[in-house]
Structures are given as C-alpha cells and as structure tokens.
RODO-2510 file (C-alpha; in nm, 4 decimals, decimal comma):
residues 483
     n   res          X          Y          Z
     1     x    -1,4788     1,1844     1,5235
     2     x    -1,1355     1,0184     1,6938
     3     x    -1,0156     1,1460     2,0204
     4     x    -0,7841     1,0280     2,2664
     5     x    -0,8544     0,9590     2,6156
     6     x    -0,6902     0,8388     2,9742
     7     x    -1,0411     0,8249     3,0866
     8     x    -1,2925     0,5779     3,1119
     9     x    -1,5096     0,5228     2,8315
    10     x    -1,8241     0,5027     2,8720
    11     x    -1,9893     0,3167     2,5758
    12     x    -2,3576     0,3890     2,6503
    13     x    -2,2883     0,7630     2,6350
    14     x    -2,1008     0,7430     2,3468
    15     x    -2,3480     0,5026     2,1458
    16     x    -2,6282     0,6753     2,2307
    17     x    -2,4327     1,0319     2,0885
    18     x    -2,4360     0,8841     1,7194
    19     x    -2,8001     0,7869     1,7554
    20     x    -3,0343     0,8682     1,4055
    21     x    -3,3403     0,7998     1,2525
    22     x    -3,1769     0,7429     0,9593
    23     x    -2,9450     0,4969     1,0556
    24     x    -3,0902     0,1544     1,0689
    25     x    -2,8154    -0,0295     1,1047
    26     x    -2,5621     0,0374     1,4291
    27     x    -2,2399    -0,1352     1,4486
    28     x    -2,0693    -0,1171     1,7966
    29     x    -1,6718    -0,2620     1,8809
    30     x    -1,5422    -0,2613     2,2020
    31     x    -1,1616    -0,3496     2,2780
    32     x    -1,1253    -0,4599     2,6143
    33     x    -0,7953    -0,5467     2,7980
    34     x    -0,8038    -0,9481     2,9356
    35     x    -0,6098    -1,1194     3,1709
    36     x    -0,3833    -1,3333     2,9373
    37     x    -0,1487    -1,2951     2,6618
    38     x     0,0283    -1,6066     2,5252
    39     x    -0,0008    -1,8043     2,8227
    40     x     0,0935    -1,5027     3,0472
    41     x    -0,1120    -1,4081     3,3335
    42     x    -0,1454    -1,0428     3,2837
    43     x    -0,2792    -0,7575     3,5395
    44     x    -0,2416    -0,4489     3,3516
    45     x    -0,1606    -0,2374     3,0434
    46     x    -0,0193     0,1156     2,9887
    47     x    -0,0682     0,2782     2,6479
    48     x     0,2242     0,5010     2,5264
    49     x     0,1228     0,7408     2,2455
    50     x     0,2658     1,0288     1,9853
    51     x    -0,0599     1,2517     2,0133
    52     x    -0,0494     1,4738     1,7485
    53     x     0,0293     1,2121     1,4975
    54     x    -0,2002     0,9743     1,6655
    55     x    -0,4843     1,2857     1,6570
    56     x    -0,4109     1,3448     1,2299
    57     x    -0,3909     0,9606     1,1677
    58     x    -0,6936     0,8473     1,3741
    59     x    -0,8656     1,1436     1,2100
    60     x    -0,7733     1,0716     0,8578
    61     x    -0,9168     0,6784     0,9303
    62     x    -1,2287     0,8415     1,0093
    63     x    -1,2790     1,0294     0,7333
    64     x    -1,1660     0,7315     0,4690
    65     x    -1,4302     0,5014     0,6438
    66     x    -1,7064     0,7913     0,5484
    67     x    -1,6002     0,8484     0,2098
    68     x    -1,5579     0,4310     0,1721
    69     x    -1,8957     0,3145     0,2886
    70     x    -2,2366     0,4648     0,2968
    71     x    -2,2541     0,5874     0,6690
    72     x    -2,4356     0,8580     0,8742
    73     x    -2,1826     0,8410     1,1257
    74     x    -1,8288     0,7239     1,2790
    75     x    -1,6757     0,7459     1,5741
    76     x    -1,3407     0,5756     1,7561
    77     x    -1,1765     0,6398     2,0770
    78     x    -0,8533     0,4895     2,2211
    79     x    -0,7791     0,5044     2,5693
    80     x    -0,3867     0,6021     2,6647
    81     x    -0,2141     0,5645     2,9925
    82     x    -0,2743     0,2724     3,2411
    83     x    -0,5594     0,0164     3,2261
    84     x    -0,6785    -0,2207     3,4452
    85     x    -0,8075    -0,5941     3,3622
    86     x    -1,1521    -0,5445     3,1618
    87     x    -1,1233    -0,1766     3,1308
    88     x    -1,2338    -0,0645     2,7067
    89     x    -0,8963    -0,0051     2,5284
    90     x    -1,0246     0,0822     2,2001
    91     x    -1,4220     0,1623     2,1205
    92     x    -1,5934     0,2348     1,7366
    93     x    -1,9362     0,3289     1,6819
    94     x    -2,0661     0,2979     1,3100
    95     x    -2,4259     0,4431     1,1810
    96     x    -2,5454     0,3746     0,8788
    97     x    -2,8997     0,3682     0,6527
    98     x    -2,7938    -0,0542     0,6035
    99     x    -2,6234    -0,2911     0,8456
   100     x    -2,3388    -0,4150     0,5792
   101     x    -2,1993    -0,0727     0,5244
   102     x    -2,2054    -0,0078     0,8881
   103     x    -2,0506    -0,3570     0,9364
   104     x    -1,7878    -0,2927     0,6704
   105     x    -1,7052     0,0606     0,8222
   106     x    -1,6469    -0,0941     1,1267
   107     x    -1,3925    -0,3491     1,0179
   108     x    -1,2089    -0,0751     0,7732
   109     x    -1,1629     0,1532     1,1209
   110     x    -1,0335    -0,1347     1,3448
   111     x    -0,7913    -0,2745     1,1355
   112     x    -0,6463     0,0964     0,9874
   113     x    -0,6428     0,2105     1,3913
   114     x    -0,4269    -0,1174     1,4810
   115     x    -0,1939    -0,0735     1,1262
   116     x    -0,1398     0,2881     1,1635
   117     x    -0,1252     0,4684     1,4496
   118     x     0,1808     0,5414     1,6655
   119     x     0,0194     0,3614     1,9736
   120     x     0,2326     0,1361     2,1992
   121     x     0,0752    -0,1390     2,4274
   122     x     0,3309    -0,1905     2,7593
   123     x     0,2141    -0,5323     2,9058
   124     x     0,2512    -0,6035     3,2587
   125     x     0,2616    -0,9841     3,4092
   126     x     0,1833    -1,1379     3,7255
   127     x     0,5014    -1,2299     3,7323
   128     x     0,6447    -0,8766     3,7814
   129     x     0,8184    -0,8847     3,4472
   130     x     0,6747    -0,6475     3,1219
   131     x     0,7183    -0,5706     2,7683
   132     x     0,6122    -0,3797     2,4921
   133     x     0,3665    -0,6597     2,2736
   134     x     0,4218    -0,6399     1,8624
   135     x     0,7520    -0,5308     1,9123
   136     x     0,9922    -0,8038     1,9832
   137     x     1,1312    -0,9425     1,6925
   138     x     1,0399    -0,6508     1,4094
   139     x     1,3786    -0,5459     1,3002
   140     x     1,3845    -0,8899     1,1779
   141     x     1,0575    -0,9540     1,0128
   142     x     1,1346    -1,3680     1,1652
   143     x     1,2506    -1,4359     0,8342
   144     x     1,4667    -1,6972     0,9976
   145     x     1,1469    -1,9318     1,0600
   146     x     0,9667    -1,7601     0,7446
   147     x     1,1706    -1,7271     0,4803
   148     x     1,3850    -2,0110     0,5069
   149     x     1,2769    -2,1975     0,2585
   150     x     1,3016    -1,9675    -0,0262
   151     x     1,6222    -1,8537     0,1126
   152     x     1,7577    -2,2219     0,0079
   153     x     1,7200    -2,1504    -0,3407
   154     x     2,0180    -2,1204    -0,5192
   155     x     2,0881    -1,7211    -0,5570
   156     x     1,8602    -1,5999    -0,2891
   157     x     2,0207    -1,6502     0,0678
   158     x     1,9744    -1,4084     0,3128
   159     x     2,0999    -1,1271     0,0286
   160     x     1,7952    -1,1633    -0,1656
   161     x     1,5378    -1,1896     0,1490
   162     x     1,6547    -0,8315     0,2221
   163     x     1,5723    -0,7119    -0,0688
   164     x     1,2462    -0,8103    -0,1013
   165     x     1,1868    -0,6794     0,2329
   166     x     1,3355    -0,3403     0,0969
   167     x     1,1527    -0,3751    -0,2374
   168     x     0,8358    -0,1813    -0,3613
   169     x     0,6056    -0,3336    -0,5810
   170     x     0,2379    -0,1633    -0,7876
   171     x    -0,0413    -0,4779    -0,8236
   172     x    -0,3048    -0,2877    -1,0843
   173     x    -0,5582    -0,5132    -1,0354
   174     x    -0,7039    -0,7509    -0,7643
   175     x    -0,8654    -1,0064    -1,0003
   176     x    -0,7788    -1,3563    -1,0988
   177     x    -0,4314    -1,2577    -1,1666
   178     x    -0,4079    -1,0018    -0,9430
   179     x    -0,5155    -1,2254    -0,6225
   180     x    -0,2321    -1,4987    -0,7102
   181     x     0,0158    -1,2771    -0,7877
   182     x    -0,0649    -1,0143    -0,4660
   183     x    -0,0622    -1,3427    -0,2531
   184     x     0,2684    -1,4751    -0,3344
   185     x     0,4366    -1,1685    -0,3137
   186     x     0,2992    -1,1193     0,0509
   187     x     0,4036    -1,4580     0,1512
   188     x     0,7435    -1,3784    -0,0063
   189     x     0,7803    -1,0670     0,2153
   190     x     0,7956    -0,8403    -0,0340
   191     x     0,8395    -0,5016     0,1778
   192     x     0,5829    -0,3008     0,0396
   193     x     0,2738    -0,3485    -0,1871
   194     x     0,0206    -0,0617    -0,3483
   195     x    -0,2795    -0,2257    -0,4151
   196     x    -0,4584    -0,0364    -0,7652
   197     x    -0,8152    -0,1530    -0,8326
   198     x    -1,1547     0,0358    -0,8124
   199     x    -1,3784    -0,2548    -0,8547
   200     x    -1,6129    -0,4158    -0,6023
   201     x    -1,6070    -0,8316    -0,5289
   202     x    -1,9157    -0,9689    -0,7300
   203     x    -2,0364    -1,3536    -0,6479
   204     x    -1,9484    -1,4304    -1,0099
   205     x    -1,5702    -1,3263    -0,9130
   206     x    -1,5118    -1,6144    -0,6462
   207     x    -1,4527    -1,9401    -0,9036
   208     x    -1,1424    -1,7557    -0,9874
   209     x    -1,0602    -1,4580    -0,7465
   210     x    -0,9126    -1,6877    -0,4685
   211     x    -0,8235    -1,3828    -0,1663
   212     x    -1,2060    -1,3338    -0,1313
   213     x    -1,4731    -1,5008     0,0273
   214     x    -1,8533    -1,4732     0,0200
   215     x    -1,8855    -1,2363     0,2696
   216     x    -1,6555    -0,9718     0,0988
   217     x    -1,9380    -0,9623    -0,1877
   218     x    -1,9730    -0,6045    -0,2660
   219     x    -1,6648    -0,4920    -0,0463
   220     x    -1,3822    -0,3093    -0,2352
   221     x    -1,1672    -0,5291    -0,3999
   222     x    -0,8189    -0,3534    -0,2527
   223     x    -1,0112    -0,3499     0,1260
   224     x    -1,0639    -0,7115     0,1263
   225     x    -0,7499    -0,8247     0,0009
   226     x    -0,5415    -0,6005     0,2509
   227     x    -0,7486    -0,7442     0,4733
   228     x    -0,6619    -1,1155     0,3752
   229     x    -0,3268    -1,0252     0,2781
   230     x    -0,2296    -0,8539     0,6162
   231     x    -0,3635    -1,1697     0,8116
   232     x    -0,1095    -1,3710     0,5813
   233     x     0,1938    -1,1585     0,6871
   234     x     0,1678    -0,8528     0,9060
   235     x     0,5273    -0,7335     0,8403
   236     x     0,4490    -0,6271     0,4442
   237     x     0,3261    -0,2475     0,4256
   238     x    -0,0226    -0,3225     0,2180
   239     x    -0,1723     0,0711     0,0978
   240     x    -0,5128    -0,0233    -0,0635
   241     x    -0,5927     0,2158    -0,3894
   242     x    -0,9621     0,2490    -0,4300
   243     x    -0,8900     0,3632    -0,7773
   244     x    -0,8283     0,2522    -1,1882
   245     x    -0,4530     0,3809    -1,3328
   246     x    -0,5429     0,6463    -1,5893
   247     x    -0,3243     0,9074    -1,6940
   248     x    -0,3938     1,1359    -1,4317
   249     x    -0,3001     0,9333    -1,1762
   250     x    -0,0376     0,6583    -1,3147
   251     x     0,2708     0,8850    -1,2651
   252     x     0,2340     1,0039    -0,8715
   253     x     0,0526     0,5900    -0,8254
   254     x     0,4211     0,4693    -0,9912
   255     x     0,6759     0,6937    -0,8938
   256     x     0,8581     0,5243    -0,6213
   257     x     0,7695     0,1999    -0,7447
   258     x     1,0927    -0,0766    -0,8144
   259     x     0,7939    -0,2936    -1,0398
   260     x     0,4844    -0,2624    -1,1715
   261     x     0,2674    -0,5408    -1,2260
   262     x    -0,0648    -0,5212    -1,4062
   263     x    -0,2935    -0,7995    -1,3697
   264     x    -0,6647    -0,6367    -1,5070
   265     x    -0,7935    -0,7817    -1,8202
   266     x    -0,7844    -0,4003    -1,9630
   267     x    -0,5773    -0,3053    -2,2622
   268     x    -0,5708     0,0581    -2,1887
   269     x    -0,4323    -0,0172    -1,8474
   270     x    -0,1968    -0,2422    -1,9816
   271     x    -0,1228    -0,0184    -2,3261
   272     x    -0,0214     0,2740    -1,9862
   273     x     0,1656     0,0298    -1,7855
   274     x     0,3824    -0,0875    -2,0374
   275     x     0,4475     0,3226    -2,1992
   276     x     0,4898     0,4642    -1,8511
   277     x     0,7752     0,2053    -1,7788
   278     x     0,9283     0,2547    -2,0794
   279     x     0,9454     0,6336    -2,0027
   280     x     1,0492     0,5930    -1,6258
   281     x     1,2978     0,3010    -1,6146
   282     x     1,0635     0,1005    -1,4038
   283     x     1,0517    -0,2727    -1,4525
   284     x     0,7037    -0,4180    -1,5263
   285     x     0,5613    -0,7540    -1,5770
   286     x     0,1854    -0,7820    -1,7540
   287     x    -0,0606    -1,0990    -1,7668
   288     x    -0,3508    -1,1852    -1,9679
   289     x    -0,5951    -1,5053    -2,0389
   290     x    -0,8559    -1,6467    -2,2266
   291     x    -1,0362    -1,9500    -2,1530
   292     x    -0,7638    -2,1684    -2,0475
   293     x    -0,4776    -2,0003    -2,1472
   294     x    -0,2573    -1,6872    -2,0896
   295     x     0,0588    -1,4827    -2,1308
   296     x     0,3393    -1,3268    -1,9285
   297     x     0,5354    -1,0075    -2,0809
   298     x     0,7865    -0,9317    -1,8877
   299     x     1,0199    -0,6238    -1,9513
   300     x     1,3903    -0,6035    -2,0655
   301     x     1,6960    -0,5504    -1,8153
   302     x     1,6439    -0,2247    -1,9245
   303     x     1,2861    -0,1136    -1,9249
   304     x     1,3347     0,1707    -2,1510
   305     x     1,4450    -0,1022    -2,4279
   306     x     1,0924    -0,2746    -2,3548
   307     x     0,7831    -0,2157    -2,5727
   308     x     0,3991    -0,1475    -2,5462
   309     x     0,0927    -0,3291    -2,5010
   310     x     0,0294    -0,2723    -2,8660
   311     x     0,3596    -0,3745    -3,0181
   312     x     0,2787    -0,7180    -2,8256
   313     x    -0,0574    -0,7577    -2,8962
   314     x    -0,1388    -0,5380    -3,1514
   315     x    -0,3842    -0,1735    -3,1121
   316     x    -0,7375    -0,2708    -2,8843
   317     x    -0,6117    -0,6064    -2,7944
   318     x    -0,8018    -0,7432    -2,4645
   319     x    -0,8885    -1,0382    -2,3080
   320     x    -1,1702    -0,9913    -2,0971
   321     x    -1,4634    -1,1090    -2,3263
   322     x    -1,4176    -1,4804    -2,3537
   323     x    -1,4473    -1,6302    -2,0011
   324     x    -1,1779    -1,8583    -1,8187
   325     x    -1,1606    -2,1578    -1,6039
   326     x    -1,0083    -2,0619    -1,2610
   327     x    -0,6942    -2,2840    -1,2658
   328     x    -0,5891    -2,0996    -1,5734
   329     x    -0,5337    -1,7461    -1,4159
   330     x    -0,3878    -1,9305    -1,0987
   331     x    -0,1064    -2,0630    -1,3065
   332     x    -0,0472    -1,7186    -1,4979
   333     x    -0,0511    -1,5254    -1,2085
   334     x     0,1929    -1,7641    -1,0088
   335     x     0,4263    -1,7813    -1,2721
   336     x     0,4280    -1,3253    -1,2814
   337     x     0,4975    -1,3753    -0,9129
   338     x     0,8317    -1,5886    -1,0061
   339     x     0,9211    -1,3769    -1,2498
   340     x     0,8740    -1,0562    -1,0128
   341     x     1,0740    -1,2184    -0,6913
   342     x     1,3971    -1,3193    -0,9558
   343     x     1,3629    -0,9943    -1,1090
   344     x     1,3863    -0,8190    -0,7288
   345     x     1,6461    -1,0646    -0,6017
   346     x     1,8421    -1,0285    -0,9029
   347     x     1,8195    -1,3715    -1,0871
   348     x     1,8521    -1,3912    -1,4332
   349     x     1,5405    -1,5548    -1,6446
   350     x     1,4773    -1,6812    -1,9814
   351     x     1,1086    -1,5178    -1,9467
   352     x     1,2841    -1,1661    -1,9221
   353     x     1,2037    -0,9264    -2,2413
   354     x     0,9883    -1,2070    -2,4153
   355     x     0,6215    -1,2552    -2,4303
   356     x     0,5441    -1,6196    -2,2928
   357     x     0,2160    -1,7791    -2,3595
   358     x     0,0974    -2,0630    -2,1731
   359     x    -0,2167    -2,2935    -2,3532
   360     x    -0,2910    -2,5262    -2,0941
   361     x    -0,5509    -2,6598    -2,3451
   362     x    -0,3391    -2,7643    -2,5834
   363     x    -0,0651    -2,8528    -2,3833
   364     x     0,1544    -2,5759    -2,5843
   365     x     0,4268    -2,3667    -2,3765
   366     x     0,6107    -2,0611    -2,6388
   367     x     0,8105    -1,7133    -2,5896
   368     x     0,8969    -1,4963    -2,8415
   369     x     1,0651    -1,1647    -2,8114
   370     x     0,7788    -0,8829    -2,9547
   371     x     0,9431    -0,5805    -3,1311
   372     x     0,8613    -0,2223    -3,1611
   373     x     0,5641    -0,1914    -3,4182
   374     x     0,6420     0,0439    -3,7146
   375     x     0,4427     0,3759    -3,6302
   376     x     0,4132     0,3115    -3,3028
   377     x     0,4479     0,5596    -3,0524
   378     x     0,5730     0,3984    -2,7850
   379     x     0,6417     0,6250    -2,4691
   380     x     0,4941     0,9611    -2,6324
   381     x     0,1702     0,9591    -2,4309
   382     x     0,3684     0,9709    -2,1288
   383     x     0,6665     1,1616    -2,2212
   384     x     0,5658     1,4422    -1,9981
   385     x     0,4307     1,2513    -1,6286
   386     x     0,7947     1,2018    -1,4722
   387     x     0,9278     1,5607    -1,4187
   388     x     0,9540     1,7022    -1,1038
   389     x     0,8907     1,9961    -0,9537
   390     x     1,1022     2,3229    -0,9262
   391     x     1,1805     2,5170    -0,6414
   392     x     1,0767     2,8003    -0,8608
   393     x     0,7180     2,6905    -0,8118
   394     x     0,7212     2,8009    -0,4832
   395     x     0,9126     3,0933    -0,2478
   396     x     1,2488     3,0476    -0,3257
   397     x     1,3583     3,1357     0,0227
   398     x     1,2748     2,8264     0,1208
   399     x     1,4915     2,5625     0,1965
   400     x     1,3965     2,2319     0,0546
   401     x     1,4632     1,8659     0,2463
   402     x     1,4197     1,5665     0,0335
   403     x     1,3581     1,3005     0,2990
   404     x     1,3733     1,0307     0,0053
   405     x     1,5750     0,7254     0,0047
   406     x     1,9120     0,7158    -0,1913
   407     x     1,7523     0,5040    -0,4275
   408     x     1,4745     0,7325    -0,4913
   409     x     1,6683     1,0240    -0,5254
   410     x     1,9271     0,8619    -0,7631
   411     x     1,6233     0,7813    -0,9583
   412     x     1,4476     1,0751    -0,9676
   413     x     1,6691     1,4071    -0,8562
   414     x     1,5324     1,7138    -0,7023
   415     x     1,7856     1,9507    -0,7619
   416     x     1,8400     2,2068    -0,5536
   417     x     1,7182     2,0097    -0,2374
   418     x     1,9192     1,9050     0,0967
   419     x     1,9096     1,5437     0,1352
   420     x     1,7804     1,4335     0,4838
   421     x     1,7386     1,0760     0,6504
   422     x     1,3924     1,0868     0,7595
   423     x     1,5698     0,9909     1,1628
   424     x     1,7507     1,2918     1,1091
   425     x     1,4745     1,4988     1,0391
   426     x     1,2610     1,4582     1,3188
   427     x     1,5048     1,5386     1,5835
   428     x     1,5649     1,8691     1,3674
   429     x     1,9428     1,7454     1,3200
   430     x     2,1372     2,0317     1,1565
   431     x     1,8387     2,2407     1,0888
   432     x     1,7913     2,5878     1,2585
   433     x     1,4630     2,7734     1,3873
   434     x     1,5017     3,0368     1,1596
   435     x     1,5171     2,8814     0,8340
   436     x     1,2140     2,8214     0,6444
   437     x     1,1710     2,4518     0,5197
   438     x     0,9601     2,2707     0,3151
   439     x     0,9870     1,8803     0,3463
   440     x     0,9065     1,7053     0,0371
   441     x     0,9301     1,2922     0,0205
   442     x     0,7450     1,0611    -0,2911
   443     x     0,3809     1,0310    -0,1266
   444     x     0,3889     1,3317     0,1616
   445     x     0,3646     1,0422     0,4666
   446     x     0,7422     1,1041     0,5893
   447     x     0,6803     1,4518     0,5151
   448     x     0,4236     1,5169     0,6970
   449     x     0,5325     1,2996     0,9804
   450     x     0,8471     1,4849     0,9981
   451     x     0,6769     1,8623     1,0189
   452     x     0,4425     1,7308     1,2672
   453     x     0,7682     1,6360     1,5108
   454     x     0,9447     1,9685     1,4311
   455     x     0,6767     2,1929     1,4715
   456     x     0,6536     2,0459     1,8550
   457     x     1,0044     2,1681     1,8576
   458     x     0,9642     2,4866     1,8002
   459     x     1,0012     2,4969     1,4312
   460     x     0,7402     2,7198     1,3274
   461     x     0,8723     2,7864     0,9478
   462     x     0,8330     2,4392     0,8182
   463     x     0,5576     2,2869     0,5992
   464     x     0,5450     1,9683     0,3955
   465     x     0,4753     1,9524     0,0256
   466     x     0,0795     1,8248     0,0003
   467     x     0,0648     1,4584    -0,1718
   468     x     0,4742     1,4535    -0,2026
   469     x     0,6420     1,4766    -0,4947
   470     x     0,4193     1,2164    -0,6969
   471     x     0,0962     1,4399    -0,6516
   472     x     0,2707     1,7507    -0,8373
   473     x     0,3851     1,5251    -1,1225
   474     x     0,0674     1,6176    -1,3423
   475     x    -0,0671     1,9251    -1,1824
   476     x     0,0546     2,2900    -1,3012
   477     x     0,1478     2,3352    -0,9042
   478     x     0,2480     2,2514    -0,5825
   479     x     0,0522     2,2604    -0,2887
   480     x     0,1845     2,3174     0,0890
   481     x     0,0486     2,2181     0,3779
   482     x     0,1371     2,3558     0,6911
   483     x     0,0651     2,0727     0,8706
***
C-alpha cells in the first residue's frame, strides 16, 4: 500500500495496521524533517507533488519490494504540503516471516521512493531565503568539478563528457567483471546503465566481486550494486534487471542500448550477446578469465562485420570452471571499461575488432583479429528479435506518437508513426481531443508518463503501448494499456 498524505502520520496506527503472526520480523523507517541542511538553519518544508504519477510510481515500488523479498506486508506513505521541524516526511513499514528480508525490503522501498518519484522538497531558512534541495546544479551533472580530469585527455573535452552523459550502456552481469566494469562507467558518468544479472551475492563472491560487502550476502546482485553505484554518482540513471539474457528477453533488454557489455562467465550469454549485435548494429565488448588471466573482444566499427562467441572461442567455450585470483578480473574488467568510454566518446583503439588476451601469469600481452568460422551461423538465431511492430496489429484508427529520441528512431523506424518530443507531448502540443492516440516509446516509461499528463487534460482517447516497443519485439502482439 502507498498513499499520499498532507496529514499527520501517525506511525503507531499505521505499524500496528500491518501487524501478523506470521511476520517475525518488523522493519519500521521514519523520515523526519530537521532543523539544518548544509549549515542552514532551517524552519520548514513544503512538498510539491505530480499525484497521479506519484500514486502509479509509489505503487509500482510497492509491489517490486513484494515480489523481490519474502514479505507479508509493505507499506509507505509520503506526506505533501507544508511541514514543520520534526514532523514524519516519509514513513515504511515492512513485515516479514525473517528480519533480513524485511530489512532488505525496507532499504529497496526507501531508496526507489527517493530515485523515482516526482516529489519536490521546497526548503525554507531562518534566514527568510528558500529553495528547492536536489535541484540546483542538475542540468549540469557538476561535471566541471567531476569530470575534469578525464576531460583533459586528449580527444575527450567537454564533447566527449556529453556524450557519455547522453550514452546508454547493457552490463550482463554483476560479477568480477561486471563490478569493475559497472563501477568505472558510473564514475565516468555514463548517462544511463541497465544492470542484467539474476544471481544472488554469495560470501565466496567477495575476494573478487569488489561493489559488495558482507552484509549484501544473499541480496540481489543488480539491488546491491545500484545501491553502491548510486551512492558513487547520483546523476547516472541505474535500472536494476533481476533477470539472465535469454532469447526471450535479449531483444526488448537491448533495444535502445548504444553498447552492450557482457561480463558473466557464461558462453551462451556471451554466444547471444555477440549474435544479437551482429544482427542489430549495436556495439558490444565481452570479457572472460581463468586463473590469472583473461580476454577482451571487442566489436568492429561496424558491429554487423563482428563475429560470435564461437568463431572466437570455438562451440561450448566457457570460463567459469577453473577459479581466479581477484586482481585478475579487476584488470580485465578495467581495461572493457576503457575500451567502452573511447568507443562512446569516439576514440579510435587498437583493441577494436580483435580479441586481446591478457596472461598476467606469464607476463604475455596478444590480440589477434578472430574470423567467421566456416559453418557458422552467425546472426541466424536472432535474425527475427529486432522487428517492430505494425500499426496493423492494432485499430488502425489510431494515431500513433513515437516519443523516441532521434537516435532511436533513426535506428529503429516505426513507420507510420508521428514523431513527438516527449516535452511536447505532455502539454498535448498539436494533438486534438478527438483523435485517438496510442503513445509508444522503447521501454513504455515516457509513454506512460505522457498518457498519464494528457488524460488530466482531458484526453480521454489515448493509451500507451504496454512494455514499449521492446516488449512486443518477441511476442505475436501488442498490448495497450489505458493507463
């Protein structure tokens, strides 16, 4: 349960409401406003909010938190409006059968609540002077003070920095390499990361898997390193994917991607990684080690001139059965996150279409550029994941708005569709009351977003295309939401 609230909350009510035999464990988090920000006296708040986003959003965190961790119950509310000094901004109730799910639950809620929803904090000082807190200095991303360093290398400048910050980048995999390679990029301020990995942290992970800690044991992998990775830089979009690439899912996971990176120690993920870029046009870079060395593939200027996992290492070839000393996948995964950053800036590399293997053991440092394999079929298996959908799927008195970037759409076009900056959108700009729309974007967010701001305008003949244009990629059908 979320709600919304410019009352009081009372926290004894609400804790006692989610009380159960079951749950042994409770987990209880109360926000409260205090009389200091930065060295500024402050006397009071006043929480500005978009409701019906807020409402879907705050339910949606709710309902991941349940289907995350083992818990009987959740609840969150957020107070709105004006607060006075020690009044509860913000309280989260968790019930579960054990106290580290509830604990874990907990955590997940808070920091999804603060990332996500369209709630404003107005700050008012003793002083008599205010401001809205989090937003000063956003457009920006301080890359001035950040970023400066990197923005000395030759090639990068302030050109580069931009577009990382504009770039989109798949990490399959939060392990050895994946932890390296996810924390360099963040610390780059790459714009966006999607975090792929279904796996839990084990004990026997830490030696090498350098984002988590001992408490994380048992957390999701993707949870604890957006966790980690958001304290590191909040101005990179982290979305965590509780969830292996297989072929069902690789397509709509990929679609908007600029590069993929695949750090497991799986040859099937790899073998998909490396067809699926082929077949799209996406750039991809893939790791492996062994013991105490490794190997960097990185594709072509063209990815569709690239090759497979298998024309590299041959059919079944792994590397997750030997061990490795923790240095080693530290060193491979640093040197995929160079290779990603001068492949998104735009800088040429030596590394770029070879396979590079690095024995640290015997001191031995080699490329070589793999070719296709005779027989190999590289591309077939996922010849058929990058179409689109049809406006034939669907009533074709509809009018269809593809709130997409120019990028996106130049890289995958939806004929037939009116292109529409997602700005534009909202305030209904150019559209009319009587049409009937259907907004379609890559993963349904802007989307949705946009229907919910149009339908409070009246527009009651728009809907937004469920899971965006990536979720029909490899189902027979599209599904609309009304929103």
């Amino acid at each position: 349960m979320f709600r919304l609230t410019e009352e009081p909350i009372d926290t004894a009510v609400e804790a006692a409401g989610l009380a159960d035999p079951h749950s042994g464990g409770f987990v209880e988090f109360r926000g409260c406003v205090r009389d200091h920000h930065h060295g500024r006296a402050v006397t009071r708040l006043h929480y500005a909010v978009y409701p019906a986003m807020a409402m879907a959003e705050g339910q949606r965190i709710i309902e991941e938190a349940r289907q995350r961790y083992a818990v009987d119950h959740v609840a969150c509310i957020h107070r709105t409006g004006d607060l006075a000094i020690g009044d509860a901004a913000v309280w989260v109730g968790v019930g579960a059968a054990h106290r580290d799910a509830a604990f874990a639950a907990c955590r997940y809620v808070i920091d999804e609540i603060k990332r996500r929803l369209p709630i404003w904090k107005h700050e008012h000082y003793a002083d008599g002077q205010a401001q809205w807190v989090g937003c000063e200095g956003c457009a920006g991303h301080g890359s001035a003070l950040r970023y400066d360093r990197q923005q000395r290398v030759a090639g990068f400048g302030d050109t580069g920095q931009q577009r990382l910050e504009t770039a989109h980048v798949a990490v399959v995999g939060l392990g050895a390499l994946g932890c390296p390679v996810a924390d360099l990029l963040t610390g780059a301020g790459v714009g966006r990361l999607t975090l792929i990995d279904p796996d839990r942290v084990d004990i026997s992970n830490l030696h090498r898997q350098t984002l988590y800690v001992e408490t994380d044991a048992g957390a999701l992998k993707v949870d604890a390193a957006r966790r980690r990775l958001g304290e590191r830089n909040r101005h990179v979009d982290l979305t965590a994917v509780p969830q292996a690439l297989d072929d069902s899912s690789a397509a709509a996971l990929l679609l908007d991607v600029d590069l993929v990176i695949d750090c497991t120690d799986s040859a099937a993920s790899k073998r998909l990684v490396t067809r699926l870029a082929r077949s799209m046009g996406c750039a991809c870079i893939v790791g492996g080690v062994a013991q105490s060395a490794g190997g960097v593939y990185a594709s072509p200027a063209r990815p569709e001139d690239g090759v497979c996992w298998d024309c590299i290492c041959g059919p079944g070839g792994d590397c997750a059965t030997s061990g490795v000393l923790g240095p080693t996948p530290a060193a491979i995964g640093a040197t995929m996150a160079g290779e990603a950053l001068r492949r998104l800036v735009g800088l040429g590399s030596p590394l770029t279409g070879r396979w590079t293997v690095l024995d640290f053991g015997g001191g031995q440092f080699q490329r070589f550029e793999p070719r296709q394999r005779k027989r190999c079929c590289c591309g077939a298996d996922t010849a058929g994941l990058t179409g689109l959908p049809s406006r034939d799927w669907l009533d074709p008195s509809m009018l269809w708005i593809d709130l997409r970037s120019d990028a996106e759409r130049q890289r995958q076009p939806l004929a037939g569709a009116l292109a529409l900056p997602l700005d534009q959108a909202m305030e209904g700009r150019g559209l009319s009351t009587d049409q009937r729309y259907l907004l379609v974007c890559a993963s349904g967010r802007r989307s949705e977003a946009a229907c919910h701001a149009l339908r409070e305008q009246g527009f009651r003949q728009v809907w937004t295309l469920t899971g965006g244009l990536g979720g029909c990629v490899s189902t027979a059908a599209a599904a609309v939401c009304s929103a």
